[in-house]
C-alpha positions in Angstrom: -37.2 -2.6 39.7 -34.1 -5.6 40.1 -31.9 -5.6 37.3 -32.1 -8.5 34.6 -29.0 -10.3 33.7 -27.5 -12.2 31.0 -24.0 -14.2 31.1 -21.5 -14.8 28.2 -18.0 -16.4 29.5 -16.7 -13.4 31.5 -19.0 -10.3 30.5 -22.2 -10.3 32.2 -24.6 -8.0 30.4 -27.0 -6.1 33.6 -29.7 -4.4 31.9 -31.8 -1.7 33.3 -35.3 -0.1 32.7 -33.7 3.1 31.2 -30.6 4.3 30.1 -30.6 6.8 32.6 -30.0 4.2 35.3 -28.1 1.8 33.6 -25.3 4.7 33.0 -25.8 5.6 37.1 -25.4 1.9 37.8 -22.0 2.0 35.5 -20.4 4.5 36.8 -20.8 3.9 40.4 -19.7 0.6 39.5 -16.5 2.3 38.5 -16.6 5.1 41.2 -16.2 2.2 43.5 -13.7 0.0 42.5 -11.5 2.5 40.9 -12.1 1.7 37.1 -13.4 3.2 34.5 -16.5 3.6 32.4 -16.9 3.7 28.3 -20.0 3.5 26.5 -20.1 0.7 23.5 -22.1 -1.0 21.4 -23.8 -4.7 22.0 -24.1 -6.5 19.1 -24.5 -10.2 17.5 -22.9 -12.4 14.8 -24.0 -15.8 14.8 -24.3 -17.2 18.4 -22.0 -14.8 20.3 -22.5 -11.6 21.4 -19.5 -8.7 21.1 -18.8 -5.5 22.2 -17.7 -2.6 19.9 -16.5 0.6 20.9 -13.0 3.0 21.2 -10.8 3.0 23.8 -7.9 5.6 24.3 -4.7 4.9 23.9 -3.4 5.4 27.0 -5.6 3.5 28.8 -5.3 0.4 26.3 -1.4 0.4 25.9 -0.5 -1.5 29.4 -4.3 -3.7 29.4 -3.1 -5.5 26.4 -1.7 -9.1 26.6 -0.1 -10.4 23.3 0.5 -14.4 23.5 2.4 -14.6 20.4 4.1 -18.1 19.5 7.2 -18.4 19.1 9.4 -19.3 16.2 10.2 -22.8 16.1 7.2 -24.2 18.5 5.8 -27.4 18.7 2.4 -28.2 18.0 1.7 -28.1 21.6 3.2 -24.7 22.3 1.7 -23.1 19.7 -1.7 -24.1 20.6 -1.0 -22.8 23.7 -0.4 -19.0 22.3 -3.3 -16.6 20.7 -0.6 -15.0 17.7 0.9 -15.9 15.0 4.5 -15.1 16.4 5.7 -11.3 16.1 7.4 -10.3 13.1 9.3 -7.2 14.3 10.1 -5.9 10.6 6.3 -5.6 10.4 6.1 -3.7 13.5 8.5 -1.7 13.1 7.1 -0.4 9.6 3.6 0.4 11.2 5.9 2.0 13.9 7.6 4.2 11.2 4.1 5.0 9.3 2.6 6.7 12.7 5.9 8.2 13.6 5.5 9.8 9.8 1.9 10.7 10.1 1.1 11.2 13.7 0.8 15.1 12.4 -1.5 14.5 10.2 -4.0 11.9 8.8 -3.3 8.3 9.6 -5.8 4.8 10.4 -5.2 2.3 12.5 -7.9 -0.8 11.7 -9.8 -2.5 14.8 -8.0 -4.4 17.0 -10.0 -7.7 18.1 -9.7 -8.5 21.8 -10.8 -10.8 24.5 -11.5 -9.6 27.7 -9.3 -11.8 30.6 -11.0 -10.7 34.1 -15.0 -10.4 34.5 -16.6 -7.3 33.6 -19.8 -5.7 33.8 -21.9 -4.0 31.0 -25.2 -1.7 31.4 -27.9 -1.2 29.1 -31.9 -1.4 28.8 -34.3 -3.9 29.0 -34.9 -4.6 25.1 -35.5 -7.0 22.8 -33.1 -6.0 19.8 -30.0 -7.6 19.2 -27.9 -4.2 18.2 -28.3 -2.0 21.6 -26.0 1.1 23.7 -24.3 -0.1 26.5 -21.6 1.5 29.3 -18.7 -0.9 29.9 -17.4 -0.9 33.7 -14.1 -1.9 34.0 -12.0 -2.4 36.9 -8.7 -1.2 37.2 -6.6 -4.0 36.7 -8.7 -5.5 33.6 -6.7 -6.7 30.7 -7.2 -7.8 27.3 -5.6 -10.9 25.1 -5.1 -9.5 21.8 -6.8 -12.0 19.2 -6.2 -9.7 16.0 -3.9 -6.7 15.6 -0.4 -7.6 17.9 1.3 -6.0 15.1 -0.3 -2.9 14.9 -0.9 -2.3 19.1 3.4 -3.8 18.9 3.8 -0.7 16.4 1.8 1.7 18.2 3.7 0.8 21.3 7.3 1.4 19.7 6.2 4.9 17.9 5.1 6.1 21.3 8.9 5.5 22.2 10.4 6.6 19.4 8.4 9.7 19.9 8.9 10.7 23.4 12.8 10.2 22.3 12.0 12.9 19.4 9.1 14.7 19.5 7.3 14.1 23.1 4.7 16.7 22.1 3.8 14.2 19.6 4.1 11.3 21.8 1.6 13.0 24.1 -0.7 13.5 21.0 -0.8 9.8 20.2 -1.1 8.5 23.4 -4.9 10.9 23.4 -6.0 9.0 20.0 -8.4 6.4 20.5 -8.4 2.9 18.6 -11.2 1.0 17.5 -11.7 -2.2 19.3 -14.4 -4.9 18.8 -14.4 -7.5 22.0 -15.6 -10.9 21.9 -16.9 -12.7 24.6 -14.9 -15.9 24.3 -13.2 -18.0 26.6 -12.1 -21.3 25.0 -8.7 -21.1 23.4 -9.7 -23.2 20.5 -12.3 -20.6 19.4 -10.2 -17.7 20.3 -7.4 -19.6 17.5 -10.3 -19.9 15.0 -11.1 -16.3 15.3 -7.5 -15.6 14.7 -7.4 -17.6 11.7 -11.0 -16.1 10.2 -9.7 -13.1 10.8 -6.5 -13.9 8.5 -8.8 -14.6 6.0 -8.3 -11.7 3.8 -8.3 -10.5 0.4 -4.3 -8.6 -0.6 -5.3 -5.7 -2.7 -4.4 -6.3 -6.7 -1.1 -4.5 -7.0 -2.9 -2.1 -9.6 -5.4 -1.2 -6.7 -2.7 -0.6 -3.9 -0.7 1.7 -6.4 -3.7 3.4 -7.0 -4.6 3.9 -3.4 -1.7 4.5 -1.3 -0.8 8.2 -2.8 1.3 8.2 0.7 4.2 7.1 -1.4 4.9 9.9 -3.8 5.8 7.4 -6.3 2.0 6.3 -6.8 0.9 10.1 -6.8 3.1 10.7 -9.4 1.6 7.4 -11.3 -1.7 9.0 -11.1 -0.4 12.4 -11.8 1.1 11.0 -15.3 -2.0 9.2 -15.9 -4.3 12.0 -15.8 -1.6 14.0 -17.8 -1.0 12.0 -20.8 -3.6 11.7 -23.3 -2.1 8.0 -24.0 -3.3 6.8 -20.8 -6.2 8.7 -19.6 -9.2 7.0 -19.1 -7.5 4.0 -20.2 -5.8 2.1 -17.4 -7.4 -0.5 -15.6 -6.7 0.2 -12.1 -8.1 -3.1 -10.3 -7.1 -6.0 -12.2 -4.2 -8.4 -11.3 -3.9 -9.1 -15.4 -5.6 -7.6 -19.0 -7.0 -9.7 -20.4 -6.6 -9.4 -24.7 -9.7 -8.3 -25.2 -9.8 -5.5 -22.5 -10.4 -2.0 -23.6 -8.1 -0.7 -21.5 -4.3 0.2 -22.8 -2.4 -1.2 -19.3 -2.7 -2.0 -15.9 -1.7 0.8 -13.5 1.0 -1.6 -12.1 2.1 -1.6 -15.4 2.8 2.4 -15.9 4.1 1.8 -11.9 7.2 -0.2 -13.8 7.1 2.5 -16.2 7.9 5.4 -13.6 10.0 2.8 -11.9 12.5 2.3 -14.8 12.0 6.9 -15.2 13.3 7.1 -12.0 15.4 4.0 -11.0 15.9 2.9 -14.8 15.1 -0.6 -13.6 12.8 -2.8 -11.4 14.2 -2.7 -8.0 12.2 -4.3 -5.1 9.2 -2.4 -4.0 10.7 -1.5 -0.7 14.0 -0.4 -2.6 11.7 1.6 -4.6 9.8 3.5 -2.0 12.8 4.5 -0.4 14.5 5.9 -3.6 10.5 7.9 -4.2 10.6 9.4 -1.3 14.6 10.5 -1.6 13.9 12.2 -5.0 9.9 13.0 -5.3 9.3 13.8 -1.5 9.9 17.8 -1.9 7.1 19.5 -3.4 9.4 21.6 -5.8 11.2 18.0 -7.0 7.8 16.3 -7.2 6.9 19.0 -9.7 10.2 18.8 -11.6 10.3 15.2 -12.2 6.6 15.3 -13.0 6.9 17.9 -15.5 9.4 16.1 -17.9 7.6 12.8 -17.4 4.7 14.1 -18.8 6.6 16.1 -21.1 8.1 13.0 -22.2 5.5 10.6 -22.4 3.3 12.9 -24.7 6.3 13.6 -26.8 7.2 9.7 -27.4 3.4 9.5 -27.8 3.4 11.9 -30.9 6.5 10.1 -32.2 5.2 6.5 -32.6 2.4 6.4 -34.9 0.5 3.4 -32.6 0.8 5.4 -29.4 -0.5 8.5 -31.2 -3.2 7.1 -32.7 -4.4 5.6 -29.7 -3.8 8.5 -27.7 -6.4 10.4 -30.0 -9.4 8.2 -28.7 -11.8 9.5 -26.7 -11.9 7.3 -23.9 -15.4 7.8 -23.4 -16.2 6.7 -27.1 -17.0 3.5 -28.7 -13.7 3.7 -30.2 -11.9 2.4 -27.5 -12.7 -0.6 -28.8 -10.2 -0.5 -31.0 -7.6 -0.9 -27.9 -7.8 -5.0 -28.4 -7.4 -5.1 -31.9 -4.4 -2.7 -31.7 -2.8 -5.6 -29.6 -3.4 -8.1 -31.5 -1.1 -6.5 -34.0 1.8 -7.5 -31.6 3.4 -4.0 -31.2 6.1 -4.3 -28.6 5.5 -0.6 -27.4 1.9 -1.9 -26.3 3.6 -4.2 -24.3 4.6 -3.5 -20.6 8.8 -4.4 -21.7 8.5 -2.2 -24.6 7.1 1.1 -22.2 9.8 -0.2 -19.6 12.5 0.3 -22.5 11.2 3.8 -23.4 11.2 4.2 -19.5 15.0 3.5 -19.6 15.3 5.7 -22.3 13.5 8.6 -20.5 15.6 7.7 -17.4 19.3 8.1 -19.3 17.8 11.5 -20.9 16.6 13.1 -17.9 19.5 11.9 -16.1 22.3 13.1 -18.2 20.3 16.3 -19.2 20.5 16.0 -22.6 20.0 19.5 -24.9 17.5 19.1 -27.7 15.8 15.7 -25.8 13.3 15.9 -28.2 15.1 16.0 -31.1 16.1 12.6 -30.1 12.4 11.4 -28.6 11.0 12.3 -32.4 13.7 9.7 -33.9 12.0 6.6 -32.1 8.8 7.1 -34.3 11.4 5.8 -37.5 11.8 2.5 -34.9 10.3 -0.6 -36.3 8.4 -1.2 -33.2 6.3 -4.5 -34.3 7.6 -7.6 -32.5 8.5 -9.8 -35.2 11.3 -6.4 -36.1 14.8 -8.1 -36.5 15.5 -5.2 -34.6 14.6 -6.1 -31.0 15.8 -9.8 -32.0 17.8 -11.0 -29.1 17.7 -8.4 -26.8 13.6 -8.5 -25.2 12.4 -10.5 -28.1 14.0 -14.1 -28.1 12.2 -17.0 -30.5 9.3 -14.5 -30.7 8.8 -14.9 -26.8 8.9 -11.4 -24.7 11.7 -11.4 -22.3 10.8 -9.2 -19.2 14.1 -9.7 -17.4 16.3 -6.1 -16.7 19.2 -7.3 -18.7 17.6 -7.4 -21.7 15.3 -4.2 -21.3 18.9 -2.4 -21.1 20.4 -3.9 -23.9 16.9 -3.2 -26.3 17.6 0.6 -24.6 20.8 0.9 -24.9 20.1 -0.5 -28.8 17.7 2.2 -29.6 19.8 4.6 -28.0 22.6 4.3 -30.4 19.7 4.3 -33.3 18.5 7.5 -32.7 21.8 9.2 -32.4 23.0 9.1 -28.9 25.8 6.7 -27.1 24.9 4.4 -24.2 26.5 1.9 -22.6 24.2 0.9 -20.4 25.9 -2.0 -19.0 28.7 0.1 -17.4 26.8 3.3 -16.9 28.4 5.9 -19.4 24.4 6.2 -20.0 23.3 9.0 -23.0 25.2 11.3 -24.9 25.1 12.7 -28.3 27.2 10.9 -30.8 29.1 13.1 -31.8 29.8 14.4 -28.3 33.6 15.0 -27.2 34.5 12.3 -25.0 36.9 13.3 -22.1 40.4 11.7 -22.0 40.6 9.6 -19.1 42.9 11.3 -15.6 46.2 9.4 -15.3 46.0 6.4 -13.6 42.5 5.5 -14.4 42.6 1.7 -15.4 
């Protein structure tokens, strides 16, 4: 029986009575002219068909044809181009993240591609719109890249990092398969409008991402703390970009981020900055463990110290109660305020830090703070005309006030940082200005 066909732009779809002989067909196909065969999936959106399948990476990493724009271009040249032009800092971190992970467990999203030279596909004789198919392609077949330069620019630069390092692991990579979904499109102005659709997408809430991506050690030891501390357990709200006054819940998990930020860092360096300094002091297991044993130790105890945290600390988070969360905030308690945990943050930071003896002794003495905004006490350091002020500067100087409260010396502005009081003070060497 003669084969029926169907023709979309450069991929003509032969189908055959059974699977059986539309496989034969595709590979002698390939037998013949020196290609290769994979089997994929046809399917439909709208008015186009695609093609869906995996291809290995070694057979994808010279068919791929990035027409990125460049910099600068006119109007004319751009249209001319597929990209967005390449932005090699975001290549090279994708390159990093597979170097990092090619050991273990790593993703790679679809790449969306547009086939360049005609091919051939085999399947059967059916009506559906969702059908198995074998995908003959000759040996000199390549691909425009309509989505994913970045990553297959990444992918391309760990495989030489690799073989420079770890060629085992280069080989490794290079037998990994990525996803691919190919359209069937040959008019540039629909392949730019694909591009563009497929730019259309959602950023995760920062509360979600720090949530999610427990690669960084940082955000494992967010959720770590989180499960560890009565204060926030079961009562962070881990998808919102803002909490709303009424909302049951105590923060947003971005929120106790800043407060591990200003723990570790004692401030609120970019996010970048901040990885890099996670995975310098959390990336060992045995540091991990250390730093997240006193933070929890920490937390709990400032939590038992100030009567508003311990109180709401004691509700079941599974209770009716928690609906006392909103009404607690309305009482304008600055230690229910992101600044006021990024202060006790800075405090935690210069204890830990300077390994104070008897830290607790100290912790206990911040439940005798008047922590209510309208205090005169945090008056012109993060409370200005009864605004909150969020800025580092003052989140130091309200620290560095309740330090010397409680009993210990801080100068946070020059780094002397957290001593007792009544500590001896070393004379300075000769010569020091």
């Amino acid at each position: 029986m003669k084969a029926d066909e169907e023709i979309f732009d450069k991929v003509t779809i032969i189908k055959h009575p059974t699977f059986d002989q539309a496989q034969q067909a595709a590979y002698l196909e390939s037998a013949s002219t020196g290609g290769f065969t994979f089997p994929i999936v046809i399917a439909k959106q709208g008015e186009r068909r695609f093609l869906s399948g995996a291809l290995p990476i070694k057979f994808i990493e010279t068919r791929l044809i990035p027409r990125s724009a460049i910099k600068g271009a006119s109007m004319a040249d751009a249209k001319s181009a597929t990209n967005r032009p390449l932005e090699s800092k975001h290549a090279q971190d994708i390159a990093k993240y597979l170097v990092e992970n090619v050991d273990g467990k790593y993703i790679i999203p679809s790449l969306t591609l547009n086939v360049q030279e005609p091919v051939n596909v085999y399947t059967i004789s059916s009506g559906g719109n969702f059908k198995l198919g074998f995908l003959a392609m000759p040996i000199g077949v390549t691909f425009s890249i309509t989505d994913g330069q970045h990553r297959m620019k990444g992918l391309l630069e760990a495989i030489i990092a690799l073989e420079k390092t770890n060629p085992d692991a280069a080989h490794r990579l290079r037998d990994d398969s990525l996803s691919v979904m190919i359209m069937c499109e040959s008019e540039l102005s629909q392949v730019h409008q694909d591009f563009a659709d497929c730019s259309k997408t959602k950023a995760l809430p920062p509360s979600l991402l720090s949530v999610f991506d427990t690669r960084n050690p940082a955000n494992r030891i967010l959720a770590d703390i989180v499960a560890e501390c009565p204060l926030f357990t079961g009562k962070i709200d881990s998808t919102s970009k803002t909490l709303s006054k009424k909302s049951t819940n105590l923060f947003l998990a971005n929120q106790v981020r800043q407060l591990i930020k200003h723990l570790l860092v004692r401030g609120n360096p970019a996010d970048s900055e901040f990885e890099k300094r996670a995975h310098e002091l959390l990336g060992e297991k045995r540091q991990y463990k250390k730093y997240l044993d006193w933070y929890v130790a920490f937390v709990n105890r400032v939590t038992q110290a100030i009567p508003v945290l311990r109180e709401i600390a004691e509700i079941d988070p599974d209770s009716p109660k928690k609906g006392l969360i909103p009404k607690y905030r309305e009482e304008d308690w600055v230690c229910l305020t992101a600044t006021g945990m990024n202060v006790i943050g800075t405090i935690g930071h210069e204890l830990f830090t300077h390994d104070v003896k008897d830290w607790e002794t100290f912790v206990d003495k911040l439940g005798a703070l008047d922590w209510k905004k309208n205090s005169p006490f945090w008056e012109g350091t993060i409370i200005q005309g009864g605004r909150v002020i969020t800025q580092t500067t003052p989140v130091r100087k309200a620290a560095g006030k309740a330090m010397q409260e409680i009993g210990l010396k801080s100068d946070l502005g020059n780094g002397q940082g957290a001593l007792p009081l009544d500590a001896p003070v070393e004379a300075p060497a000769q010569g020091a200005d």
